[in-house]
PDB file of N, CA, C and O in Angstrom:
ATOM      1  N   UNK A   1      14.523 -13.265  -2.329  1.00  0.00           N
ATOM      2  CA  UNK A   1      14.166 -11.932  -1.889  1.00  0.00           C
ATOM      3  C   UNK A   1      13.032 -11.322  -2.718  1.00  0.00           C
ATOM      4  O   UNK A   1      12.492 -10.357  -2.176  1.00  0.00           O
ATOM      5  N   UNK A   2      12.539 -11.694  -3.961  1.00  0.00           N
ATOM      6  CA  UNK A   2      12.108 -11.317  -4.598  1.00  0.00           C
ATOM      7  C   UNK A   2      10.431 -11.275  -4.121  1.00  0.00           C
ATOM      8  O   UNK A   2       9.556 -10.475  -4.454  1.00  0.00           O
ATOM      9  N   UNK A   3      10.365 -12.492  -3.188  1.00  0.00           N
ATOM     10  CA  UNK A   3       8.794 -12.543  -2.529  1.00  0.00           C
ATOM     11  C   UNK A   3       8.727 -11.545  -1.498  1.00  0.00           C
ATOM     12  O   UNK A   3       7.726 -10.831  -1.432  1.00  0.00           O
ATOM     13  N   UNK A   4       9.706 -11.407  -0.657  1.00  0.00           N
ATOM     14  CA  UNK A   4       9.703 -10.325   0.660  1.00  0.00           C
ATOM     15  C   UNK A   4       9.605  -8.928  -0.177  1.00  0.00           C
ATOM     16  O   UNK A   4       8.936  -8.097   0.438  1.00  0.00           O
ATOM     17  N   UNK A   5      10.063  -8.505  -1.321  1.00  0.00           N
ATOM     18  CA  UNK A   5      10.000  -7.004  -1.863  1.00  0.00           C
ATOM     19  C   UNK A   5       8.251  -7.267  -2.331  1.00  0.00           C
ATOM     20  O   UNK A   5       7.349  -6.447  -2.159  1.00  0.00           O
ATOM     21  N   UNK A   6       8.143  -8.386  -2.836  1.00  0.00           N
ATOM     22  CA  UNK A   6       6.702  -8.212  -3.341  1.00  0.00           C
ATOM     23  C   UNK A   6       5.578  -8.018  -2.231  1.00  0.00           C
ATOM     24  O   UNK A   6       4.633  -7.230  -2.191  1.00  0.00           O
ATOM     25  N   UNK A   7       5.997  -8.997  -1.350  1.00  0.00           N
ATOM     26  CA  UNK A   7       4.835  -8.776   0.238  1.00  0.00           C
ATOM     27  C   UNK A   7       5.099  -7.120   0.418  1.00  0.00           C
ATOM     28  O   UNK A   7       4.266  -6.215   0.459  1.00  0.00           O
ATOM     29  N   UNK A   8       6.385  -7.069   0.499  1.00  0.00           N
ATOM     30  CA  UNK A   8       6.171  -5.338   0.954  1.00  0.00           C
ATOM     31  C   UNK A   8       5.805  -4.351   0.054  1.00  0.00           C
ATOM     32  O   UNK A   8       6.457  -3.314   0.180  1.00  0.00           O
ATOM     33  N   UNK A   9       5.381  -4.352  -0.382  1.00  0.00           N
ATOM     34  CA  UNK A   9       4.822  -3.649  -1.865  1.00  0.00           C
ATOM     35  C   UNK A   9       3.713  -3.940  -1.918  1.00  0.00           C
ATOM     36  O   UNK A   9       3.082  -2.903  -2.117  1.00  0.00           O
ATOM     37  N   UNK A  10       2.884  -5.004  -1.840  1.00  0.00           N
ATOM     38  CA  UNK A  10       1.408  -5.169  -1.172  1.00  0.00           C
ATOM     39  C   UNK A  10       1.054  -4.783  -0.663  1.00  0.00           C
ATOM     40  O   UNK A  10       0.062  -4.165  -1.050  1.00  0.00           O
ATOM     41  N   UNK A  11       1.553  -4.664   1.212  1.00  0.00           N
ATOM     42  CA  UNK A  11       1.617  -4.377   2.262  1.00  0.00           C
ATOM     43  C   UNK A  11       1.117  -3.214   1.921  1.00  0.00           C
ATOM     44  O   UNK A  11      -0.078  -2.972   1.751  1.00  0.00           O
ATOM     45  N   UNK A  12       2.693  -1.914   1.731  1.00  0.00           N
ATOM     46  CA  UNK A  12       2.575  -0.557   1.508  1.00  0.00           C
ATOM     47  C   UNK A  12       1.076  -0.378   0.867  1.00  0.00           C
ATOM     48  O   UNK A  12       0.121   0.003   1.543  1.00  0.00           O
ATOM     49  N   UNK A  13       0.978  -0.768  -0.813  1.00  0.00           N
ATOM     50  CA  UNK A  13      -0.529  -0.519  -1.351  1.00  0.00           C
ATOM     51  C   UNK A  13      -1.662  -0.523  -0.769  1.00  0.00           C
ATOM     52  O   UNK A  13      -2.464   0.411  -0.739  1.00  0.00           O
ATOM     53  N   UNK A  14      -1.788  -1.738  -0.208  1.00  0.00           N
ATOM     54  CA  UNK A  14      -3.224  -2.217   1.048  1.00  0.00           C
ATOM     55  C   UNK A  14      -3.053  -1.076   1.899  1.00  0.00           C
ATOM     56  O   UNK A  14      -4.101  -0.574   2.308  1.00  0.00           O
ATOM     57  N   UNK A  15      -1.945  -0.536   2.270  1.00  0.00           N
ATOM     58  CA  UNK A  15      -2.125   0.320   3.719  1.00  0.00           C
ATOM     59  C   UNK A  15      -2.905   1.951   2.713  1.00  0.00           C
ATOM     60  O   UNK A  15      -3.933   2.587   2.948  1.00  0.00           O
ATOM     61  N   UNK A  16      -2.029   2.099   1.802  1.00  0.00           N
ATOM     62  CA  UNK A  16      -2.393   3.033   1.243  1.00  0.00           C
ATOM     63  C   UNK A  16      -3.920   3.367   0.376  1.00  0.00           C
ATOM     64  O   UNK A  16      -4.575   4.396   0.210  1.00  0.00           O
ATOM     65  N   UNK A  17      -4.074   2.045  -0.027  1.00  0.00           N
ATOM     66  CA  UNK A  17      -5.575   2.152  -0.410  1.00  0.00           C
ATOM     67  C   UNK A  17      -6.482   2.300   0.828  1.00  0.00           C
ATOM     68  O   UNK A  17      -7.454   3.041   0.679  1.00  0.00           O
ATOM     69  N   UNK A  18      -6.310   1.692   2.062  1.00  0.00           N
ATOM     70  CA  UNK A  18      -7.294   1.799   3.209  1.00  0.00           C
ATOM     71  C   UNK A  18      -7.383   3.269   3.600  1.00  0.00           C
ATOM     72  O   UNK A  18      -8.364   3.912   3.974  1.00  0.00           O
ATOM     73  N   UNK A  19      -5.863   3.716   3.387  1.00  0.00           N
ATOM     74  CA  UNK A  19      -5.910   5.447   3.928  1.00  0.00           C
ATOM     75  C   UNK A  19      -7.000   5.984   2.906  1.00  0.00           C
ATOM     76  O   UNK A  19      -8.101   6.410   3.252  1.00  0.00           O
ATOM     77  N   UNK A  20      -6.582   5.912   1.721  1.00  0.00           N
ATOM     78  CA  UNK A  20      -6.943   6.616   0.635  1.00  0.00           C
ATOM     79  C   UNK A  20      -8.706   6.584   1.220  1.00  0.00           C
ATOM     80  O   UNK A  20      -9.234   7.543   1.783  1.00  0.00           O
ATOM     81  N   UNK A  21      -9.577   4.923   0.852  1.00  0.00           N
ATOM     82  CA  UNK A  21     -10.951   5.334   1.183  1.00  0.00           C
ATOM     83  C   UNK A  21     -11.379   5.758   2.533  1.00  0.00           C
ATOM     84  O   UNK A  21     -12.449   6.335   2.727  1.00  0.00           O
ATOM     85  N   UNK A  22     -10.622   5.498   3.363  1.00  0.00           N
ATOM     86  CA  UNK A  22     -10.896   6.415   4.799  1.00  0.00           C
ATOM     87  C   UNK A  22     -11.257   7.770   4.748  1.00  0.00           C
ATOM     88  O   UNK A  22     -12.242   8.377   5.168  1.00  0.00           O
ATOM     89  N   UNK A  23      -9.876   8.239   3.919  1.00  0.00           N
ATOM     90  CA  UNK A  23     -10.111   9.848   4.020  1.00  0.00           C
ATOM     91  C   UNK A  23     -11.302  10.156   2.981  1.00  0.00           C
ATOM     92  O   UNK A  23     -11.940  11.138   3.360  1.00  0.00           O
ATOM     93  N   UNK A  24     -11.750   9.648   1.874  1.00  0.00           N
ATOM     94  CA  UNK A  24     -13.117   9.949   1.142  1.00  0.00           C
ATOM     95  C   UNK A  24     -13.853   9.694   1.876  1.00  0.00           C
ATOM     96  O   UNK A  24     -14.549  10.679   2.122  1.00  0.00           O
ATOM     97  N   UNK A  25     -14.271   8.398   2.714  1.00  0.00           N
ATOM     98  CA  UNK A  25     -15.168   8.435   3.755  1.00  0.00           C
ATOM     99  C   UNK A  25     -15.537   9.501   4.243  1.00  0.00           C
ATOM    100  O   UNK A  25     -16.608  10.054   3.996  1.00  0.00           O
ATOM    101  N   UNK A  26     -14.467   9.990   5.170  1.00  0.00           N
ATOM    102  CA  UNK A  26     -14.772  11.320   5.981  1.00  0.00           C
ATOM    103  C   UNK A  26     -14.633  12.487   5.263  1.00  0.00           C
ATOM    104  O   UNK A  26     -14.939  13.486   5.913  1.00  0.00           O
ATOM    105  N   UNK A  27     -14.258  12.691   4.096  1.00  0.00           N
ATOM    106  CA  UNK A  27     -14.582  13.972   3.401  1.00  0.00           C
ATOM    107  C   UNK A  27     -16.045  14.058   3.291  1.00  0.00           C
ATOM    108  O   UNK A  27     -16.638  15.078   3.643  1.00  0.00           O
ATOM    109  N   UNK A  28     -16.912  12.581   2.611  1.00  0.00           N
ATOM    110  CA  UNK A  28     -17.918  12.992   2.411  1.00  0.00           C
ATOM    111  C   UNK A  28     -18.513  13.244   3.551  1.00  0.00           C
ATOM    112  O   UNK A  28     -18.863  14.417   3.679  1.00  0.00           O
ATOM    113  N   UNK A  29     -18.777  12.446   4.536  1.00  0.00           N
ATOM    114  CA  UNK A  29     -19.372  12.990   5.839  1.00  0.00           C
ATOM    115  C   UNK A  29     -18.979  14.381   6.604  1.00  0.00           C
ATOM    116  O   UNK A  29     -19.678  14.755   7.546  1.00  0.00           O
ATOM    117  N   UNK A  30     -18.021  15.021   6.244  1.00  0.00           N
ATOM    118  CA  UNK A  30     -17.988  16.120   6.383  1.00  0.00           C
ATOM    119  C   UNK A  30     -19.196  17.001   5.335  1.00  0.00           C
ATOM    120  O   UNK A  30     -19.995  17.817   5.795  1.00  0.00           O
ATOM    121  N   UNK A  31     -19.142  16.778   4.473  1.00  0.00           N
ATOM    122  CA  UNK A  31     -19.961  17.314   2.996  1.00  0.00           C
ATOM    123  C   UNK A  31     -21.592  17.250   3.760  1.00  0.00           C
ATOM    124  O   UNK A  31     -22.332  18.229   3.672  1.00  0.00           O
ATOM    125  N   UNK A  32     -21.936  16.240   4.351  1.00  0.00           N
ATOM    126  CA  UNK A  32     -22.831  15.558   4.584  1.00  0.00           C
ATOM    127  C   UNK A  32     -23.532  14.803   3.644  1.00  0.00           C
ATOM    128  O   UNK A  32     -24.756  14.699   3.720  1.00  0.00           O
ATOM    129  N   UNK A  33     -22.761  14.170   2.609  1.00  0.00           N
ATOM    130  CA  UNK A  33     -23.038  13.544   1.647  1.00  0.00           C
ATOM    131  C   UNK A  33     -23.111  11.919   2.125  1.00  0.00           C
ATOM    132  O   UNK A  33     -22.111  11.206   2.210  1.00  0.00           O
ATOM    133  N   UNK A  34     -24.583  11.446   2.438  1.00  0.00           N
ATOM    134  CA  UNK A  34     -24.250   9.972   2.809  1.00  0.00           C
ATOM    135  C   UNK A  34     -24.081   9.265   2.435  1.00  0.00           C
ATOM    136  O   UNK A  34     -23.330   8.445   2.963  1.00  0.00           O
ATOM    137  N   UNK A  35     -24.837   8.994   0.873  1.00  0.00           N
ATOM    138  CA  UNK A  35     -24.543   8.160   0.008  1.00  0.00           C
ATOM    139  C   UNK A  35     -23.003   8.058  -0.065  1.00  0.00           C
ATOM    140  O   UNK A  35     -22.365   7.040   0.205  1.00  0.00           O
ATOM    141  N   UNK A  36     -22.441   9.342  -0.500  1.00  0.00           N
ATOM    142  CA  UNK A  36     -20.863   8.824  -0.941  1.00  0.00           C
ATOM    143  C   UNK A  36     -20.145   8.284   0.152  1.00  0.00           C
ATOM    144  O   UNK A  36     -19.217   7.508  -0.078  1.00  0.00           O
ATOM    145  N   UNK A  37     -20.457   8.597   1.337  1.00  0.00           N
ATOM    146  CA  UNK A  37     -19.545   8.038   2.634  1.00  0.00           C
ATOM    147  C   UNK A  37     -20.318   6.640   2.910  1.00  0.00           C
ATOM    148  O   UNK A  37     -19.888   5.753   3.647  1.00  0.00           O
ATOM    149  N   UNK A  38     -21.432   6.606   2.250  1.00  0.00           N
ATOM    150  CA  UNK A  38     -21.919   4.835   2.906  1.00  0.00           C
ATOM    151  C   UNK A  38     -20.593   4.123   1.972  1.00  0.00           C
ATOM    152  O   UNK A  38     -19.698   3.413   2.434  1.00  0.00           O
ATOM    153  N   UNK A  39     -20.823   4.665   0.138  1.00  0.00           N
ATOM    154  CA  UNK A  39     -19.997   3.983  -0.796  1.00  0.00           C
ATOM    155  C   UNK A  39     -18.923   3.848   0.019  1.00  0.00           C
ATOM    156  O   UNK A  39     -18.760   2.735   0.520  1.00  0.00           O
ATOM    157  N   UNK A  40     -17.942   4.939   0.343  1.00  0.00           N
ATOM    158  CA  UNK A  40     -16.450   4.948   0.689  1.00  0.00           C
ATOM    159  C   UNK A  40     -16.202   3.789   2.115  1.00  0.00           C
ATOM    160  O   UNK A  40     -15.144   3.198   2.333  1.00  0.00           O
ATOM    161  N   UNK A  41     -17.183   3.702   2.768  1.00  0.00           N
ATOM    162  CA  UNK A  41     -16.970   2.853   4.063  1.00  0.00           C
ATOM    163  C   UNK A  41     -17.082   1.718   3.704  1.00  0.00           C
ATOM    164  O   UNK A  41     -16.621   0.795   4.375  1.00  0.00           O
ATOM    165  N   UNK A  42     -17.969   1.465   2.122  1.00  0.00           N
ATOM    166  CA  UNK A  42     -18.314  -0.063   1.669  1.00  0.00           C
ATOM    167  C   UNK A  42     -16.851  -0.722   1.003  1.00  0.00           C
ATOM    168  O   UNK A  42     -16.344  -1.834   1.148  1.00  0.00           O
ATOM    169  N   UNK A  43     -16.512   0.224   0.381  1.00  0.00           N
ATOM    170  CA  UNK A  43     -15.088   0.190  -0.247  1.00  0.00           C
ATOM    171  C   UNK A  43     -13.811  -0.348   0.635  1.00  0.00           C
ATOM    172  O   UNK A  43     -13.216  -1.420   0.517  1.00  0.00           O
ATOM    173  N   UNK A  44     -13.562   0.781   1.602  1.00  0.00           N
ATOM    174  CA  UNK A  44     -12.802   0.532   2.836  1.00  0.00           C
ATOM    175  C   UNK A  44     -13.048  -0.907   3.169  1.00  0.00           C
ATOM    176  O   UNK A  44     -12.156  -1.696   2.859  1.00  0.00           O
ATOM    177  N   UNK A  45     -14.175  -1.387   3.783  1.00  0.00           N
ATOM    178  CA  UNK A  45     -14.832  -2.723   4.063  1.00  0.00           C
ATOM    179  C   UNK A  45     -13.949  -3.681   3.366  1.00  0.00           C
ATOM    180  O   UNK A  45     -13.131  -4.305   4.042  1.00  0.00           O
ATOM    181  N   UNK A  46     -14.032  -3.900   1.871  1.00  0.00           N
ATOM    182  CA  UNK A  46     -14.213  -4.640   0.677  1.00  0.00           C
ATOM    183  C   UNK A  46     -12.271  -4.659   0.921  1.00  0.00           C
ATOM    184  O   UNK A  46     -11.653  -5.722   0.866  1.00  0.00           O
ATOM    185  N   UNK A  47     -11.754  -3.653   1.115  1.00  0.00           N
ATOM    186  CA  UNK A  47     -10.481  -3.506   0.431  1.00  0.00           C
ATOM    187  C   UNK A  47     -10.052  -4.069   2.112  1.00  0.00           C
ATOM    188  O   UNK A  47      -9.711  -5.232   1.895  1.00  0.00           O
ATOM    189  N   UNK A  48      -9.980  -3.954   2.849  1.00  0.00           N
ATOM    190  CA  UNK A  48      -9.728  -4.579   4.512  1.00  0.00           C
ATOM    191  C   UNK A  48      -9.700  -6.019   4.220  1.00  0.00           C
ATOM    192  O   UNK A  48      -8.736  -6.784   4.243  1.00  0.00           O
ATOM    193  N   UNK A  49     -11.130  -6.287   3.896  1.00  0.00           N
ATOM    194  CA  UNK A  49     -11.402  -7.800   3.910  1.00  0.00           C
ATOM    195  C   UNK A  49     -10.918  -8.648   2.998  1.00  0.00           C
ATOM    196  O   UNK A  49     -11.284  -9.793   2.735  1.00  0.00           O
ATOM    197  N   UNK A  50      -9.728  -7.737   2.353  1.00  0.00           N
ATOM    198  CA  UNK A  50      -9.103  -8.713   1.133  1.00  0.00           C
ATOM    199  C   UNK A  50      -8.182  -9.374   1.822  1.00  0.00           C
ATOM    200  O   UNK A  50      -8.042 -10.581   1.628  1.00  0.00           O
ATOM    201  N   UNK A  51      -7.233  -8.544   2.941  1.00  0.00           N
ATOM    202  CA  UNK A  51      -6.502  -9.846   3.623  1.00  0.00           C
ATOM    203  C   UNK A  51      -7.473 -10.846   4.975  1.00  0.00           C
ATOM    204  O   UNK A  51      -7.062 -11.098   6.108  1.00  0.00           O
ATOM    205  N   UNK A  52      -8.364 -11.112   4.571  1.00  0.00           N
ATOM    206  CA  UNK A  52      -8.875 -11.973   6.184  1.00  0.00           C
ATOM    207  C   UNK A  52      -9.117 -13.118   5.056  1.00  0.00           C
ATOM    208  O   UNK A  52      -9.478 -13.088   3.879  1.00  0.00           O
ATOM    209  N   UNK A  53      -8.753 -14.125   5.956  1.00  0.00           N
ATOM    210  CA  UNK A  53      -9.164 -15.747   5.570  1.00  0.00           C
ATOM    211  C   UNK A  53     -10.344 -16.156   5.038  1.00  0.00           C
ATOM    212  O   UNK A  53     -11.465 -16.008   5.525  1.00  0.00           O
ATOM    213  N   UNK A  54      -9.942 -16.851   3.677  1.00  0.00           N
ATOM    214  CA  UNK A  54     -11.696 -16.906   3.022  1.00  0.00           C
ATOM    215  C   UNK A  54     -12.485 -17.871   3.418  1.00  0.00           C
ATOM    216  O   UNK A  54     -13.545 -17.979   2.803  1.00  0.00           O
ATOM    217  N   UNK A  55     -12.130 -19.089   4.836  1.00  0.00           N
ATOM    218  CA  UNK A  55     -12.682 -19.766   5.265  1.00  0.00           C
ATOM    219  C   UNK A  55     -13.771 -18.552   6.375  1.00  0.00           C
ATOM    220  O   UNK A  55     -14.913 -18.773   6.777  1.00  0.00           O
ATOM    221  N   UNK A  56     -13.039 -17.486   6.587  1.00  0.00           N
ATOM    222  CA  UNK A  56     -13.599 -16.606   7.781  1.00  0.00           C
ATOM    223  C   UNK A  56     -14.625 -15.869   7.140  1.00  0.00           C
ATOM    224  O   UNK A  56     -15.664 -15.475   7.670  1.00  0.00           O
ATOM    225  N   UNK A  57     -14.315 -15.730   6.112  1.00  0.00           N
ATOM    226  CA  UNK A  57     -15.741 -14.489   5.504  1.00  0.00           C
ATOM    227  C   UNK A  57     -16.612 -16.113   5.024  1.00  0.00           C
ATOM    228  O   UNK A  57     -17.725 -15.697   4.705  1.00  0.00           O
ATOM    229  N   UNK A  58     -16.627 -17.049   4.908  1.00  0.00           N
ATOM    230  CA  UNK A  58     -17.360 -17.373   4.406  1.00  0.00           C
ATOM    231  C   UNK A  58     -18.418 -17.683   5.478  1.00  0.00           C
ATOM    232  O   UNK A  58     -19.644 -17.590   5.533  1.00  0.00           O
ATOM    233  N   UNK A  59     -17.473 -18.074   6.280  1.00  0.00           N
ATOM    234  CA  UNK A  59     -18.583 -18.671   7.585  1.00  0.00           C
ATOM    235  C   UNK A  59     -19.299 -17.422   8.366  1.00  0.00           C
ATOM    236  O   UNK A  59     -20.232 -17.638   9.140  1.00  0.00           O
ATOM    237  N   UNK A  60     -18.787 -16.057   8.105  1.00  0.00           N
ATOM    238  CA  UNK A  60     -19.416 -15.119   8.371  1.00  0.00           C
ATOM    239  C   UNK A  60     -20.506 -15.445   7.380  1.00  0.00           C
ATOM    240  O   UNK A  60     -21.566 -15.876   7.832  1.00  0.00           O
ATOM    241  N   UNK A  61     -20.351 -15.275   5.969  1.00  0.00           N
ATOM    242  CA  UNK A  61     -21.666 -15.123   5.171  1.00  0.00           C
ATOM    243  C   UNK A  61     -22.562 -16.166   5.619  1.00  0.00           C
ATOM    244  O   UNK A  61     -23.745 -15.829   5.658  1.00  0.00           O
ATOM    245  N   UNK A  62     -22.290 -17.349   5.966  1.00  0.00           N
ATOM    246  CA  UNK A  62     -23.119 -18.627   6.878  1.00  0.00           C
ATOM    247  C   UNK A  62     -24.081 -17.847   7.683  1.00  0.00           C
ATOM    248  O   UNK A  62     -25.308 -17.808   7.592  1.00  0.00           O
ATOM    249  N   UNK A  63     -23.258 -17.215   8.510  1.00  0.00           N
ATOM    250  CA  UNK A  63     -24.198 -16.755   9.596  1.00  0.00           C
ATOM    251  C   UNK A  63     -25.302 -16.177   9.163  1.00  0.00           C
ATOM    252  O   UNK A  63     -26.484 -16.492   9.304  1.00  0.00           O
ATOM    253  N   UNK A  64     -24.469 -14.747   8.280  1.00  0.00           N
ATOM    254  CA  UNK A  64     -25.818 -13.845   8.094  1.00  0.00           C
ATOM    255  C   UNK A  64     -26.778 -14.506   7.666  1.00  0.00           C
ATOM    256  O   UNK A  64     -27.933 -14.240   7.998  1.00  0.00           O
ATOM    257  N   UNK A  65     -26.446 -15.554   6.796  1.00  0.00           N
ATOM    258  CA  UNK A  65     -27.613 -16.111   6.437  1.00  0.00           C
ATOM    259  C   UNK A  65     -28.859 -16.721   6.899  1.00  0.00           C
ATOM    260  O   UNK A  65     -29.926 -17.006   6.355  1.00  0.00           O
ATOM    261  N   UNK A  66     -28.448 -16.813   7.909  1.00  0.00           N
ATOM    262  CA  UNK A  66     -29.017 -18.059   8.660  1.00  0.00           C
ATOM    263  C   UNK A  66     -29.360 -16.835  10.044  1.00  0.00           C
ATOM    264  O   UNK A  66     -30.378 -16.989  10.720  1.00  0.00           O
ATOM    265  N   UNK A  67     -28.846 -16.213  10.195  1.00  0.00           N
ATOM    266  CA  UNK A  67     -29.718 -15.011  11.254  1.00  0.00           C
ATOM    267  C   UNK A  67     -31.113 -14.516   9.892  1.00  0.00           C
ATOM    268  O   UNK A  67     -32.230 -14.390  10.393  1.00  0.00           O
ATOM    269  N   UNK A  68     -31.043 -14.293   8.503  1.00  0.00           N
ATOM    270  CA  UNK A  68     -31.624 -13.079   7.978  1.00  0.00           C
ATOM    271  C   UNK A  68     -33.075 -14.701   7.602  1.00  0.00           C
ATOM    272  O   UNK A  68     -34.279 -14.541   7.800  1.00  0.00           O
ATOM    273  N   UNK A  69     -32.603 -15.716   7.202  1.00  0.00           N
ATOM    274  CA  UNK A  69     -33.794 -16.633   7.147  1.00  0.00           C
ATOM    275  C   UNK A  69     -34.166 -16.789   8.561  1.00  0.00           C
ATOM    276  O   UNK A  69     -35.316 -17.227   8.577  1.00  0.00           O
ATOM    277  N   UNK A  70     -33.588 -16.585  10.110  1.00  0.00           N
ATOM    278  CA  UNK A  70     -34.517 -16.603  11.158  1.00  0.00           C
ATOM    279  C   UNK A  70     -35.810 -15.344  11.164  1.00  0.00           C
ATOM    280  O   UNK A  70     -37.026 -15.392  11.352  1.00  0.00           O
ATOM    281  N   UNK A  71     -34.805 -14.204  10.847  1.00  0.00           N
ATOM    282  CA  UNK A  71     -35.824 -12.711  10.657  1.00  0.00           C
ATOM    283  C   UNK A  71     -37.001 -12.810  10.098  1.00  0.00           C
ATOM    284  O   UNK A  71     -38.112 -12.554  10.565  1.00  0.00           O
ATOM    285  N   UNK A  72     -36.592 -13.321   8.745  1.00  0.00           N
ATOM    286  CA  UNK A  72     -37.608 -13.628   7.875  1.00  0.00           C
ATOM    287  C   UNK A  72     -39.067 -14.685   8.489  1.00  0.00           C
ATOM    288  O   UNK A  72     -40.223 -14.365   8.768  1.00  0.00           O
ATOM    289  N   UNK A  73     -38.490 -15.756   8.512  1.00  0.00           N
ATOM    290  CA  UNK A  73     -38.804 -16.873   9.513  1.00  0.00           C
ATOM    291  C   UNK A  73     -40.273 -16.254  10.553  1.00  0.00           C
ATOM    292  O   UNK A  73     -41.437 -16.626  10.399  1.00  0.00           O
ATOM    293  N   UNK A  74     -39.798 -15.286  11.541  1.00  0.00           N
ATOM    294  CA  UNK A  74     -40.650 -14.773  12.279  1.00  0.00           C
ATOM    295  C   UNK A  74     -41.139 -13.531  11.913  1.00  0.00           C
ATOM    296  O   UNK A  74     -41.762 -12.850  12.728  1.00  0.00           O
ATOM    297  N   UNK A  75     -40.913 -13.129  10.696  1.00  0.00           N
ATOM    298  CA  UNK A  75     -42.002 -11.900  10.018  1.00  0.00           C
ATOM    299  C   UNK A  75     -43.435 -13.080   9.212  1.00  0.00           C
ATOM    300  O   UNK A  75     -44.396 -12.575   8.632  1.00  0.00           O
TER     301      UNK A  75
END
């Protein structure tokens, strides 16, 4: 039992950290502060993408790569 209290205790945190930079997100964009709401959405981002598969972000980073050397490519 000791792994199921720990998953849920993760769980809870992850949910609670996503609330947490959400709502700074939109405080600052209320403020009209963009910088701090680009930060808070980068955060949010960062803290989301801690549970997705690191075969999946990687092959995402593949891509970008390989779209941003086509960009380049034809500049």
């Amino acid at each position: 039992m000791v792994g199921s209290e720990y998953d849920r205790r993760m769980a809870v945190d992850h949910g609670a950290r996503l609330a947490q930079a959400a709502k700074a997100a939109h405080a600052a964009q209320t403020r009209g502060d963009h910088a701090a709401a680009n930060e808070a959405w980068r955060r949010y981002g960062l803290i989301r993408d801690v549970r997705r598969d690191p075969q999946e972000l990687l092959d995402e980073g593949v891509a970008l790569s390989k779209v941003a050397i086509d960009l380049w490519l034809q500049g």
